[in-house]
Short mmCIF file of the C-alpha atoms (twelve columns), coordinates in Angstrom:
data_MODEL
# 
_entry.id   MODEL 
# 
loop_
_atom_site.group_PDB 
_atom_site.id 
_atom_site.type_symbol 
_atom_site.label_atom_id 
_atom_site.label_alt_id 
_atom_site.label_comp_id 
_atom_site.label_asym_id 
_atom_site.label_seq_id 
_atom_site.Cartn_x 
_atom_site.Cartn_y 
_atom_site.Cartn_z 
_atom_site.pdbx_PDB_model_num 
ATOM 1   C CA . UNK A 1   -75.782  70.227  -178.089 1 
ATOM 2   C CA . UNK A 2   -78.547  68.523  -176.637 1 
ATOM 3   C CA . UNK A 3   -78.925  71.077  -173.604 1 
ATOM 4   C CA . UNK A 4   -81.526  73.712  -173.855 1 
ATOM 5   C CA . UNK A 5   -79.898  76.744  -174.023 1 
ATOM 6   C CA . UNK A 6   -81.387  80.083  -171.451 1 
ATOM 7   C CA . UNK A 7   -80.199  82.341  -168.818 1 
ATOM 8   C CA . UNK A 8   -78.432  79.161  -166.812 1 
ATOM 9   C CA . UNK A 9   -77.082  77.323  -169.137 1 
ATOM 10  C CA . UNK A 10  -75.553  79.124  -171.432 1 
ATOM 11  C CA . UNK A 11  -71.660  80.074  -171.094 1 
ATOM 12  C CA . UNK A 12  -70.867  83.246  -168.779 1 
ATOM 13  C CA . UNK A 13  -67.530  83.793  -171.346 1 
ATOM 14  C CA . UNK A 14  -68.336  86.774  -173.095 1 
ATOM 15  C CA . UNK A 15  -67.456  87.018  -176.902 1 
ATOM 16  C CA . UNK A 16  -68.805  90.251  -177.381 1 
ATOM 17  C CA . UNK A 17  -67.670  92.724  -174.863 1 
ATOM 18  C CA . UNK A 18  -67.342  96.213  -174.188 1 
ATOM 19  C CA . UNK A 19  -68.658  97.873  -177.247 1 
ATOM 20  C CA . UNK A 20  -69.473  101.574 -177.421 1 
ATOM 21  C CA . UNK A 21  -73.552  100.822 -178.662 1 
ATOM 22  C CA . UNK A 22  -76.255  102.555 -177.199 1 
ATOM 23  C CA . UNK A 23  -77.972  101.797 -174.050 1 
ATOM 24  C CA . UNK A 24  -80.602  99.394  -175.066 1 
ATOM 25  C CA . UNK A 25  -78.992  98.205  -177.890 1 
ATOM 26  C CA . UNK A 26  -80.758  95.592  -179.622 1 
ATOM 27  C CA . UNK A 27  -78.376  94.360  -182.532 1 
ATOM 28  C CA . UNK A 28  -75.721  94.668  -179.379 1 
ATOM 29  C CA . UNK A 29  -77.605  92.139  -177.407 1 
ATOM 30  C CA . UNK A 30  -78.450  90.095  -180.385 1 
ATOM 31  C CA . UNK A 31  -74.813  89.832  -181.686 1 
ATOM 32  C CA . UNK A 32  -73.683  89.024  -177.585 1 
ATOM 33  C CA . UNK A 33  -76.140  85.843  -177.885 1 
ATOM 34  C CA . UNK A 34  -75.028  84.438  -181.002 1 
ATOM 35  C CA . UNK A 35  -71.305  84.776  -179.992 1 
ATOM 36  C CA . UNK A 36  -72.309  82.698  -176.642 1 
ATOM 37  C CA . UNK A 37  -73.545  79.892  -178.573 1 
ATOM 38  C CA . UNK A 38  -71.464  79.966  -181.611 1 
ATOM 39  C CA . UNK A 39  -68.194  79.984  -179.075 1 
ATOM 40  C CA . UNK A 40  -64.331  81.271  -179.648 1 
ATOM 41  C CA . UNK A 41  -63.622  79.427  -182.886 1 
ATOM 42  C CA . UNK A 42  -65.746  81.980  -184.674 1 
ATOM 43  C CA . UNK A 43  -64.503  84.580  -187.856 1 
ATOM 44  C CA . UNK A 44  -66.920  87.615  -187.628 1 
ATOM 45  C CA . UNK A 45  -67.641  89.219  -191.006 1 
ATOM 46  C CA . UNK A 46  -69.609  92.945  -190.071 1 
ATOM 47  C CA . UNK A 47  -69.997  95.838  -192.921 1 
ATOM 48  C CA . UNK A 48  -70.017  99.173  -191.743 1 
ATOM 49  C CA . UNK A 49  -72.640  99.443  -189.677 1 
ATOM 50  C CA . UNK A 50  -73.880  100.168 -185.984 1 
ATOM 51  C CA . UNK A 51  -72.062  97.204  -185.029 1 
ATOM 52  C CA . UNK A 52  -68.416  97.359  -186.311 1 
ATOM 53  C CA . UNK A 53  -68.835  101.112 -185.798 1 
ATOM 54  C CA . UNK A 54  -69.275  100.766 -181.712 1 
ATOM 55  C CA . UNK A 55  -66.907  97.270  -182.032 1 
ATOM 56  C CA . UNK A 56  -63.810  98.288  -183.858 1 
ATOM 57  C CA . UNK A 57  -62.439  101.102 -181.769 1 
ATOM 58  C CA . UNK A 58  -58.766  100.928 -180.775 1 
ATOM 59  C CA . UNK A 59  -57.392  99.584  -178.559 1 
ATOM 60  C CA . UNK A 60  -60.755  98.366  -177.140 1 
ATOM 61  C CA . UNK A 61  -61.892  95.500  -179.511 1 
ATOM 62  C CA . UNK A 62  -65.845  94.556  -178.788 1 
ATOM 63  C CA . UNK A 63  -65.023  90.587  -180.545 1 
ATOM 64  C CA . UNK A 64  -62.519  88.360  -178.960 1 
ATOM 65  C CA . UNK A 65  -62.355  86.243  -181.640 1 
ATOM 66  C CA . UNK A 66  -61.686  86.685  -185.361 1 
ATOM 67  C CA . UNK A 67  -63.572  89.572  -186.822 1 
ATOM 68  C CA . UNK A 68  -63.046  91.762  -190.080 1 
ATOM 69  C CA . UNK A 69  -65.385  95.162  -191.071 1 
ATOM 70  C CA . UNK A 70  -66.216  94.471  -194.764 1 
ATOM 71  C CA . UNK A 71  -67.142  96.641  -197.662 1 
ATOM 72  C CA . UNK A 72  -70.838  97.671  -196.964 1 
ATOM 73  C CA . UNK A 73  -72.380  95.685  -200.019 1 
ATOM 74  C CA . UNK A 74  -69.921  92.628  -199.578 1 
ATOM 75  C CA . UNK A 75  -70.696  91.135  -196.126 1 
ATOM 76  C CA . UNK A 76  -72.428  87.375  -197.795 1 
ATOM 77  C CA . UNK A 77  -69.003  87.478  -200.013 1 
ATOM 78  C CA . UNK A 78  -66.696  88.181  -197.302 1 
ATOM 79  C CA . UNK A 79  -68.369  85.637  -195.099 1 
ATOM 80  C CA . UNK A 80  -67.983  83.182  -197.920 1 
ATOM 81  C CA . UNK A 81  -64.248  84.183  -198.424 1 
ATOM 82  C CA . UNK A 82  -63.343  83.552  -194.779 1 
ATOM 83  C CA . UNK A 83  -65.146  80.247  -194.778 1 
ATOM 84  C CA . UNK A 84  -63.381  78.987  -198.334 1 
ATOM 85  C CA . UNK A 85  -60.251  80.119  -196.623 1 
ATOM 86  C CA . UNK A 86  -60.512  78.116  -193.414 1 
ATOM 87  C CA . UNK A 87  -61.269  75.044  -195.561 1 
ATOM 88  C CA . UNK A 88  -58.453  75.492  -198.050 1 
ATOM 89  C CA . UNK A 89  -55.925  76.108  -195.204 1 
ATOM 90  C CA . UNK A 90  -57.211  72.906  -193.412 1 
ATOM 91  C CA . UNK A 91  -58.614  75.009  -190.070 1 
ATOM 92  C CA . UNK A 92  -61.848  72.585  -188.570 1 
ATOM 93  C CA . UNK A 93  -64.416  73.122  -186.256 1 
ATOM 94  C CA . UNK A 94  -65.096  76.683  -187.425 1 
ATOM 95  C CA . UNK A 95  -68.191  78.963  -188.525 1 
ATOM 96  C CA . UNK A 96  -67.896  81.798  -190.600 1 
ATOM 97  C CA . UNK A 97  -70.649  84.090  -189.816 1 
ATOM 98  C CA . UNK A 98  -71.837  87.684  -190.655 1 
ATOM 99  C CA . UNK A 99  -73.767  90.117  -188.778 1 
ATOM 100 C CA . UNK A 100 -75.500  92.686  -191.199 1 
ATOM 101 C CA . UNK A 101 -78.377  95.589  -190.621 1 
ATOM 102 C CA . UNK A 102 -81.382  95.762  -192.298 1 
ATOM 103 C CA . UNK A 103 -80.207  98.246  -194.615 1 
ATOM 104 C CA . UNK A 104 -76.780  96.575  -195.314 1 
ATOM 105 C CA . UNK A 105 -79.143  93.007  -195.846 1 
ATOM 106 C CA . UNK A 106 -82.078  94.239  -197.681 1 
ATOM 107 C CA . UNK A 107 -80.586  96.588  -200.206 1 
ATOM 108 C CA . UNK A 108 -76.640  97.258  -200.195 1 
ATOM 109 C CA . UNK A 109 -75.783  93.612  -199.362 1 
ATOM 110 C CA . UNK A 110 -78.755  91.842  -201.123 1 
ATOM 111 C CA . UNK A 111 -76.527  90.699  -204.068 1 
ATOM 112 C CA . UNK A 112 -73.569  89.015  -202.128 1 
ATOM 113 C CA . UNK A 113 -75.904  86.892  -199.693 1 
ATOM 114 C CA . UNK A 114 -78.152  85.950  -202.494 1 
ATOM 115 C CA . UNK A 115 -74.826  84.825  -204.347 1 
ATOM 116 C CA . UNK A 116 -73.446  82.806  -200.954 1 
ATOM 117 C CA . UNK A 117 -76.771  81.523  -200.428 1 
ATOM 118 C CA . UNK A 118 -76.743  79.942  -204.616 1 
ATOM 119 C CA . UNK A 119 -73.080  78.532  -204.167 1 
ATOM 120 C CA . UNK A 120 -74.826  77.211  -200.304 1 
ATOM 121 C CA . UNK A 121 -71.181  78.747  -198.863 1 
ATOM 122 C CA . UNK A 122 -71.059  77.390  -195.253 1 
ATOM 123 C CA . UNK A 123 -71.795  80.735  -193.565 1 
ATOM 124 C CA . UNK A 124 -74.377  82.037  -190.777 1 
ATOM 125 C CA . UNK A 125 -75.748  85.222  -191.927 1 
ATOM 126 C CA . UNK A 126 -77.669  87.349  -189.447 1 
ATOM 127 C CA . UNK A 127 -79.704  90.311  -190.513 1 
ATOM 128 C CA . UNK A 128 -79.719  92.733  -187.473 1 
ATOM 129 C CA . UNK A 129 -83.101  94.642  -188.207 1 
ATOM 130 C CA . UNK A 130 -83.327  97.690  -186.576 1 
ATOM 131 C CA . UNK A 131 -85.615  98.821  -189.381 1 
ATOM 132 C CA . UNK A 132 -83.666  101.768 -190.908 1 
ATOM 133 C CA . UNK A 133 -80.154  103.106 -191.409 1 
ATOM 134 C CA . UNK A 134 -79.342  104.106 -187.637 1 
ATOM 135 C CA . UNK A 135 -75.520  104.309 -188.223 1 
ATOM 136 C CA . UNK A 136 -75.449  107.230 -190.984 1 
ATOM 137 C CA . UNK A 137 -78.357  109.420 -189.309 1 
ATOM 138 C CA . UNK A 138 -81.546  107.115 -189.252 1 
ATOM 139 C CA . UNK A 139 -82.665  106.608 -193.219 1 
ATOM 140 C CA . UNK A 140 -85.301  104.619 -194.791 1 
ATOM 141 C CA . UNK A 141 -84.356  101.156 -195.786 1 
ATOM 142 C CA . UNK A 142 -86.340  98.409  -197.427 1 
ATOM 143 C CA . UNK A 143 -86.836  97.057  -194.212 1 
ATOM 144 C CA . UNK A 144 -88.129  100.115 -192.620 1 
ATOM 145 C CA . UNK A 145 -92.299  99.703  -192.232 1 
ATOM 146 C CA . UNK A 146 -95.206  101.740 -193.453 1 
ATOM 147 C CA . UNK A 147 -95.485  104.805 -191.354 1 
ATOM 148 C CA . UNK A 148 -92.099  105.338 -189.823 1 
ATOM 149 C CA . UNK A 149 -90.413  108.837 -189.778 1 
ATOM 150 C CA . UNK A 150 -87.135  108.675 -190.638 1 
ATOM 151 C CA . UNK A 151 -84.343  111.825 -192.474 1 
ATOM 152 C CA . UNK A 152 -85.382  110.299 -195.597 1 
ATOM 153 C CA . UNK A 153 -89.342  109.687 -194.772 1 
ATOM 154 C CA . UNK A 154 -90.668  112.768 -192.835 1 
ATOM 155 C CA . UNK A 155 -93.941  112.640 -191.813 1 
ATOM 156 C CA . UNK A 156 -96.432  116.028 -192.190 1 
ATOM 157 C CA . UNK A 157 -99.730  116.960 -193.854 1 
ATOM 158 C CA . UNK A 158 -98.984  114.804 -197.480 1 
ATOM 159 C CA . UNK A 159 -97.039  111.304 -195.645 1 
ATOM 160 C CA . UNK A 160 -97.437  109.229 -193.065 1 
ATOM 161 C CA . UNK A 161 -93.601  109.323 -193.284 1 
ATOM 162 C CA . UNK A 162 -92.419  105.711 -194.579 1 
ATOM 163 C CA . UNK A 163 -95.236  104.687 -197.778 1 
ATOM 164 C CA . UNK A 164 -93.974  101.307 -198.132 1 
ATOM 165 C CA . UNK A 165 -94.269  97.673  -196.394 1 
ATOM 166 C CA . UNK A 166 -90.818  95.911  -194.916 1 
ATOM 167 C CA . UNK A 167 -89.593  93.835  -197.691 1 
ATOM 168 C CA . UNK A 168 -90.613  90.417  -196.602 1 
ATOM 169 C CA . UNK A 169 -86.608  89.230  -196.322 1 
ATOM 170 C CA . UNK A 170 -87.251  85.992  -194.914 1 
ATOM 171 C CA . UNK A 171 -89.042  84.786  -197.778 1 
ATOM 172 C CA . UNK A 172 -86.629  86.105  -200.514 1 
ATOM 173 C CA . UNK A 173 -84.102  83.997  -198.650 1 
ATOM 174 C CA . UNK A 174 -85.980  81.014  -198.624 1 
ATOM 175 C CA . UNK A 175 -87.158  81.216  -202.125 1 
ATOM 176 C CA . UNK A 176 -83.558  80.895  -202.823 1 
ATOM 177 C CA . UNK A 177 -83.929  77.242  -201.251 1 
ATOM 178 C CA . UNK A 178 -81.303  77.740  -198.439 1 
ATOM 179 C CA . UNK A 179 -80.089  75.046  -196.517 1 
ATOM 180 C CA . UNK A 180 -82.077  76.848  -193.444 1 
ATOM 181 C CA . UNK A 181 -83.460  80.227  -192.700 1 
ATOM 182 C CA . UNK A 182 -85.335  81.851  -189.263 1 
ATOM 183 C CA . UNK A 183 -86.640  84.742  -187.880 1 
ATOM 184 C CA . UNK A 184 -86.119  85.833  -184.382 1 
ATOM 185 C CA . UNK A 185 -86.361  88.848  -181.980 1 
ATOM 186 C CA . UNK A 186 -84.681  89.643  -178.808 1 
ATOM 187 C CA . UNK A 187 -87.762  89.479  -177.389 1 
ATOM 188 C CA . UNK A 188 -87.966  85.998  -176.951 1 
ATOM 189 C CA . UNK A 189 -84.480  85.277  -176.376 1 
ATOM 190 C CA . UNK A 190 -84.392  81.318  -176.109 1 
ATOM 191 C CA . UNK A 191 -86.223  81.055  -179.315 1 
ATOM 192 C CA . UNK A 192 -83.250  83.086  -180.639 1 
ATOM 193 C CA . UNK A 193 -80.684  81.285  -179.198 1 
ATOM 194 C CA . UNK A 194 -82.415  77.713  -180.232 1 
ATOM 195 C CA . UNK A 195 -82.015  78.947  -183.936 1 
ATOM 196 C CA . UNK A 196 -78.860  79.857  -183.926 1 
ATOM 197 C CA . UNK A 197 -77.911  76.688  -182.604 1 
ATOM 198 C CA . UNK A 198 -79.750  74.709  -185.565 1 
ATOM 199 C CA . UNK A 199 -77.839  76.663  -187.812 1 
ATOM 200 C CA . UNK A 200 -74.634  76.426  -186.075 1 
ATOM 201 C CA . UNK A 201 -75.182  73.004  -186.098 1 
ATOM 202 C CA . UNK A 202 -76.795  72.922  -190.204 1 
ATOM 203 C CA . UNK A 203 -73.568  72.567  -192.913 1 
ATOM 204 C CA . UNK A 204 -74.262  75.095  -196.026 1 
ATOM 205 C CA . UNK A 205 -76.144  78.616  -195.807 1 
ATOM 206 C CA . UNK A 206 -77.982  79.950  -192.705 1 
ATOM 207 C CA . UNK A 207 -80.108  83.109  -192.600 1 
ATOM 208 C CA . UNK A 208 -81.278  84.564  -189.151 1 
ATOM 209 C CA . UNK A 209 -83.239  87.767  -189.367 1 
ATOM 210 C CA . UNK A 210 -83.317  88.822  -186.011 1 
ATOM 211 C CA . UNK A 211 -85.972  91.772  -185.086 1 
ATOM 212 C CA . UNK A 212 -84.103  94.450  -182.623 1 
ATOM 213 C CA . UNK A 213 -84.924  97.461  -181.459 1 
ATOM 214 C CA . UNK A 214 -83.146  100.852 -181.513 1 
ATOM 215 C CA . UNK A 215 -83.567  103.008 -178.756 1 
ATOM 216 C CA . UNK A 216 -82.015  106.161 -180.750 1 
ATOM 217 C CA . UNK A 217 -83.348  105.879 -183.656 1 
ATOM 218 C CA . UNK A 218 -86.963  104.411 -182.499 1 
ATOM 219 C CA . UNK A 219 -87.184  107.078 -179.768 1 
ATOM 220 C CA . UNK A 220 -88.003  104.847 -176.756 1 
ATOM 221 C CA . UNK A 221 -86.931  104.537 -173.404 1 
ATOM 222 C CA . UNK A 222 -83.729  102.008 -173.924 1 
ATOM 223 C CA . UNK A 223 -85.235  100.100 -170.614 1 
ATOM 224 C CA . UNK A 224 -87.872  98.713  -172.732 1 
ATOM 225 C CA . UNK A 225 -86.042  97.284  -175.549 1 
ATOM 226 C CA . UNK A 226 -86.768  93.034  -175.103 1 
ATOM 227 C CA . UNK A 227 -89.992  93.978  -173.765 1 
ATOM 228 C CA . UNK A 228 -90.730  96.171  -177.003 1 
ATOM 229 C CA . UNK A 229 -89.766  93.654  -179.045 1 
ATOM 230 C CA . UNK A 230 -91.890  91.162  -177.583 1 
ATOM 231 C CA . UNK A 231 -94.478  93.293  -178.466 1 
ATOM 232 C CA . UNK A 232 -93.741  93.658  -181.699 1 
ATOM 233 C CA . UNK A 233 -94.447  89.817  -181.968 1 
ATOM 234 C CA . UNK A 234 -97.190  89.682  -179.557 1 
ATOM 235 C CA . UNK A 235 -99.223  92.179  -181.530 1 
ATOM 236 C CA . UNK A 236 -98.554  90.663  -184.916 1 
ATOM 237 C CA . UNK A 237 -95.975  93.375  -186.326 1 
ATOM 238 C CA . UNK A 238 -93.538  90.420  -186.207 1 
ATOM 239 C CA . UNK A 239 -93.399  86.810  -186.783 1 
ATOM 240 C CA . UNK A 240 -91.367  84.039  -185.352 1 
ATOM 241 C CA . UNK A 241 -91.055  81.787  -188.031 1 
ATOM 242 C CA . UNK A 242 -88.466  78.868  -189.780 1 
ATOM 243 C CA . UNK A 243 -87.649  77.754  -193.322 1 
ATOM 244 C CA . UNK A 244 -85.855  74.038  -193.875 1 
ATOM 245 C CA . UNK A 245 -86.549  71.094  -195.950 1 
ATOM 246 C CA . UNK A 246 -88.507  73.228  -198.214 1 
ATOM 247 C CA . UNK A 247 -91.187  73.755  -195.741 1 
ATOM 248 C CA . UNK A 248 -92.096  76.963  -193.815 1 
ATOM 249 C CA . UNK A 249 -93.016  76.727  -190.305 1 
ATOM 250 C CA . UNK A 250 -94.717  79.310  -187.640 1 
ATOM 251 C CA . UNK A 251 -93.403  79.086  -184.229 1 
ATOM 252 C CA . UNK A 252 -95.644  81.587  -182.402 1 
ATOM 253 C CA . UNK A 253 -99.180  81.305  -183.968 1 
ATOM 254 C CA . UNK A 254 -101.444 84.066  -181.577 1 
ATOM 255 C CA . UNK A 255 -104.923 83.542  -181.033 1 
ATOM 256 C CA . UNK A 256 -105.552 87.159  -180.243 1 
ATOM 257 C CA . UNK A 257 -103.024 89.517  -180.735 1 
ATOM 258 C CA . UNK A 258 -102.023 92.202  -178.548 1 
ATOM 259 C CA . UNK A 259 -102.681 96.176  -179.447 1 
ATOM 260 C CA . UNK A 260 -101.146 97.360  -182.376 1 
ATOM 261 C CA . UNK A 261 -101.377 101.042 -180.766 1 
ATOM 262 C CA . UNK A 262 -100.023 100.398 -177.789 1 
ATOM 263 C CA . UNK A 263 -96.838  99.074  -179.356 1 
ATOM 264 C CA . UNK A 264 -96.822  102.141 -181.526 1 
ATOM 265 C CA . UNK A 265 -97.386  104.640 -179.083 1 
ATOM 266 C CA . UNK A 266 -94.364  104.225 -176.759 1 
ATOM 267 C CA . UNK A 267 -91.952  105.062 -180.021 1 
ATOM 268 C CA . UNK A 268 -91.091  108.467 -181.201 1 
ATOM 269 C CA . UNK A 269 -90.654  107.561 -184.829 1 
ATOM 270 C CA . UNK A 270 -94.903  106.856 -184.600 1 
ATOM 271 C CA . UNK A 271 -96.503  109.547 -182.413 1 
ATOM 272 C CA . UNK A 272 -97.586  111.454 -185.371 1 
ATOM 273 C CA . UNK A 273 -99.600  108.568 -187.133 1 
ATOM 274 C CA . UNK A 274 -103.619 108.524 -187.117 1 
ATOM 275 C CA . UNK A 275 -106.151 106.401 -186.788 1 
ATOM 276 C CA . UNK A 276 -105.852 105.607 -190.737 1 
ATOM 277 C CA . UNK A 277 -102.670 105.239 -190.441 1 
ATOM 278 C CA . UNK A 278 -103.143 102.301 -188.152 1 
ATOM 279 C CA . UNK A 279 -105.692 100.797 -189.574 1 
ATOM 280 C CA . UNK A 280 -103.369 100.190 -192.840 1 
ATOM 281 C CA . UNK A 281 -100.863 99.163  -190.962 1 
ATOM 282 C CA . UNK A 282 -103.401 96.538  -188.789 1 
ATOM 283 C CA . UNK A 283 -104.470 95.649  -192.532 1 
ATOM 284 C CA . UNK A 284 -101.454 94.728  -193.766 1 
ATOM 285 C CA . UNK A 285 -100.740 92.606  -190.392 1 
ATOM 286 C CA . UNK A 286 -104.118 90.807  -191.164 1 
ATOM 287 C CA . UNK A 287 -103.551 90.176  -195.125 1 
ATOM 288 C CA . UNK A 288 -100.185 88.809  -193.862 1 
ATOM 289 C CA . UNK A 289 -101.243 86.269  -191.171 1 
ATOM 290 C CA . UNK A 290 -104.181 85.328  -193.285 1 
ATOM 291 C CA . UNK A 291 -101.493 84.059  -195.459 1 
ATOM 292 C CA . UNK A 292 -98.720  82.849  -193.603 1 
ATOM 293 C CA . UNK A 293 -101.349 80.353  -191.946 1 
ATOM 294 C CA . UNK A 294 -102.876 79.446  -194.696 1 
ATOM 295 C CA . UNK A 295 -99.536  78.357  -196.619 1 
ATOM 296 C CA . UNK A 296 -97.648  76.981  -193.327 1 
ATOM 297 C CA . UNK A 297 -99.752  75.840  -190.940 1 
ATOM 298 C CA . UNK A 298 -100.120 71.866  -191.324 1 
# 
């Protein structure tokens, strides 16, 4: 597809409809925009998470194609299963995709993608990061950043609630040497839908990790959602970024970046951190950038 996919040229057939998500949904709006450019001739693999909880409610089915709710730590295998079994039963013109949370991606489903991405298994994962375990009650997960409350990291006098870093995902995957990997955010929605294309279009493994907000769990207004999530890139907290041919590349390299605290600020799960807090967390973003243009930056 040589057309440059936005608001006007993309289909108006909706693959992804009437699910019972949250207002504001992130992952929902994600998963909605990678169904419009992957089209109907798509098997949806989805462990139990936000999404095939608010997808698979009878009678009112979210996906109007093909889609299965996997075991939680099995969504890479499933993926892999469907996409051996469309080859083996001679069905063409056909992507096998799955469409994980951070939680299900990072730590329950960590061994099945890194398995699919070894055998290269034609599949297009997408990690849905909404940065903790929103479906079961909000939990830490290894994608969940320094600072955040959560059940599982409250914040008072002794922690800033979360005491680790996100797990740098994108870079696990690619040290696996996958056929092609991305990151993305709903903030910057033709970006988005430009990678999922190139994978779409990419035979072997494909890794999206797509940065979306949750309203519920981040305790924000669920009007701000895209913008939020531009923010999160604008201020450094995220990073648009690609991995193929062995070679990393930045796609949004800031000159300045935006405030930190402002982003912060508008979000429940952060209104108790302090200055110190920030600065870590404005440290970390530093130590991080230093590198990433150091090493891919040509």
């Amino acid at each position: 597809m040589n057309q440059k996919l936005n608001a006007r040229t993309i289909t108006n057939k909706e693959l992804f409809y009437g699910h019972k998500a949250c207002g504001g949904c992130g992952e929902a709006l994600a998963v909605r925009l990678a169904m419009k450019v992957l089209g109907e001739r798509t098997f949806a693999s989805l462990p139990a998470g936000c999404m095939s909880a608010v997808s698979f409610i009878y009678p009112n089915m979210a996906f109007t194609s093909n889609a299965i709710i996997t075991p939680f730590a099995s969504t890479g295998a499933v993926a892999a299963g469907v996409a051996a079994g469309l080859k083996a039963l001679g069905i063409e013109d056909t992507h096998s995709v799955g469409f994980a949370g951070d939680g299900g991606t990072a730590d329950i489903g960590l061994q099945a993608l890194s398995g699919a991405i070894d055998r290269n298994d034609d599949i297009i994962y997408f990690c849905n990061d909404n940065e903790a375990y929103m479906n079961t009650g909000i939990q830490k997960s290894g994608l969940t950043p320094y600072g955040t409350r959560t059940t599982t990291s409250p914040a008072g006098e002794n922690l800033p609630g979360s005491i680790t870093m996100k797990k740098n995902m994108f870079e696990i995957v690619a040290a696996h040497g996958i056929a092609y990997a991305a990151t993305a955010s709903i903030g910057y929605l033709e970006d988005f839908m430009k990678k999922v294309q190139k994978a779409k279009d990419i035979k072997g493994t494909s890794y999206i990790h797509v940065f979306a907000p949750c309203p519920t769990g981040w305790g924000h207004e669920s009007n701000i959602a895209v913008s939020l999530a531009k923010q999160a890139v604008d201020c450094g907290l995220w990073y648009l970024a690609e991995y193929e041919n062995g070679e990393f590349t930045l796609n949004k390299n800031p000159k300045e970046f935006s405030s930190v605290e402002d982003y912060l600020k508008v979000q429940g799960r952060f209104k108790h951190l302090e200055d110190r807090d920030i600065e870590i967390i404005k440290n970390h973003r530093d130590t991080k950038w230093k590198k990433m243009r150091r090493d891919w930056v040509r």
